[in-house]
C-alpha positions as CSV (number, residue, x, y, z in Angstrom):
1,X,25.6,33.0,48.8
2,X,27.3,32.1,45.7
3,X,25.2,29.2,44.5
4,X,21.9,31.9,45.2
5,X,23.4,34.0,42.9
6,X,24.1,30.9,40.3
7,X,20.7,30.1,40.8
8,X,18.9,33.2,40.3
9,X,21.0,33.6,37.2
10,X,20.5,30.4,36.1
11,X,16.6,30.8,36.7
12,X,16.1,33.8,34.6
13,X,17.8,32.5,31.6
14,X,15.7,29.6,32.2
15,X,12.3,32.0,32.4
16,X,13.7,34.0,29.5
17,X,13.9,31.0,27.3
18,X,10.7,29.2,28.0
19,X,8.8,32.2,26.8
20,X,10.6,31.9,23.2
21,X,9.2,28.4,23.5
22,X,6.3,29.2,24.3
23,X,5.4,31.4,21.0
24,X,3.7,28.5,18.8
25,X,0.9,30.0,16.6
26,X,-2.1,27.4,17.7
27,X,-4.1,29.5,15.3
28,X,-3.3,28.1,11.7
29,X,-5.3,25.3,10.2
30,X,-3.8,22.2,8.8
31,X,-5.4,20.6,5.6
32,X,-6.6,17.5,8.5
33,X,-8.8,20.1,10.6
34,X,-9.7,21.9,7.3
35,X,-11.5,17.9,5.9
36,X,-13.3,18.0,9.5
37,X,-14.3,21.4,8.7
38,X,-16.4,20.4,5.8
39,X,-17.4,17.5,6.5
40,X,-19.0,18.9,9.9
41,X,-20.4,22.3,7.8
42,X,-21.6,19.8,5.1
43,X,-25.4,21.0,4.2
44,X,-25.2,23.9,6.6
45,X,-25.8,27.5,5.3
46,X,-25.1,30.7,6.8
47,X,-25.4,31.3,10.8
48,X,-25.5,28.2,11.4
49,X,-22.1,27.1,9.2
50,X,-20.4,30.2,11.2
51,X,-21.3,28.8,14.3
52,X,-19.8,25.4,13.7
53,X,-16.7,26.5,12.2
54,X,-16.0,29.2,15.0
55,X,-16.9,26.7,18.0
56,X,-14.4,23.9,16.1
57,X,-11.6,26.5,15.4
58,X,-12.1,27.9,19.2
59,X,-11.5,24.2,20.6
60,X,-8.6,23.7,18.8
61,X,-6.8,26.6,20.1
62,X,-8.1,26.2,23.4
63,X,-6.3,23.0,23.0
64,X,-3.2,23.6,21.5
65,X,-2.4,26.6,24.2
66,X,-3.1,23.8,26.9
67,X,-0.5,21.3,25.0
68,X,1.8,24.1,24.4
69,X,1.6,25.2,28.5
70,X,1.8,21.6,29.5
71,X,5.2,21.1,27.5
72,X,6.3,24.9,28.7
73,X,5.6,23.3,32.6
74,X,7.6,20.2,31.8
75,X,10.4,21.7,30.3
76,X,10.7,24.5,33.2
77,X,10.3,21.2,35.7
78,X,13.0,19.9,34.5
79,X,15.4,22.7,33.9
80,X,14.8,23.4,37.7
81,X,14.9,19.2,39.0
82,X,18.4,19.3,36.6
83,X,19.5,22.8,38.5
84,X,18.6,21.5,41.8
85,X,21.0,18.2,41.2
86,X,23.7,21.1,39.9
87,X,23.7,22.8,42.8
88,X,23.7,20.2,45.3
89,X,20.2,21.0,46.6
């Protein structure tokens, strides 16, 4: 009974923690997306510059959340893999 209530503990702190982790802003542009930017809005005007800049910038946040989930998943894996070895499971 004891080590189920070391490991429940020791899972929220472990759930608790991943979520501070997990607040990366994926939304800000660095000056290397900003270059692709123009280069891939170069002679376009007005819908059609809009279009390419909000498909580019939705892409990169779709993938930066993924990255960001995929290093939340590992780090939660192996919290619990290192827990499990703890408490002799």
């Amino acid at each position: 009974m004891r080590k189920l209530v070391i490991a429940f503990f020791s899972l929220t702190l472990m759930a608790g923690s991943t979520m501070a982790y997990a607040a990366v802003d994926c939304t800000k542009d660095n000056p290397v997306d900003q270059a692709g930017d123009w280069f891939a809005t170069l002679g376009k005007k007005g819908i059609e510059k809009d279009q390419v800049l909000s498909a580019r910038k939705g892409d990169r946040v779709i993938a930066c959340t993924k990255r960001e989930a995929d290093k939340a998943m590992k780090a939660a894996g192996k919290a619990g893999n290192g827990m499990k070895k703890k408490l002799g499971f």
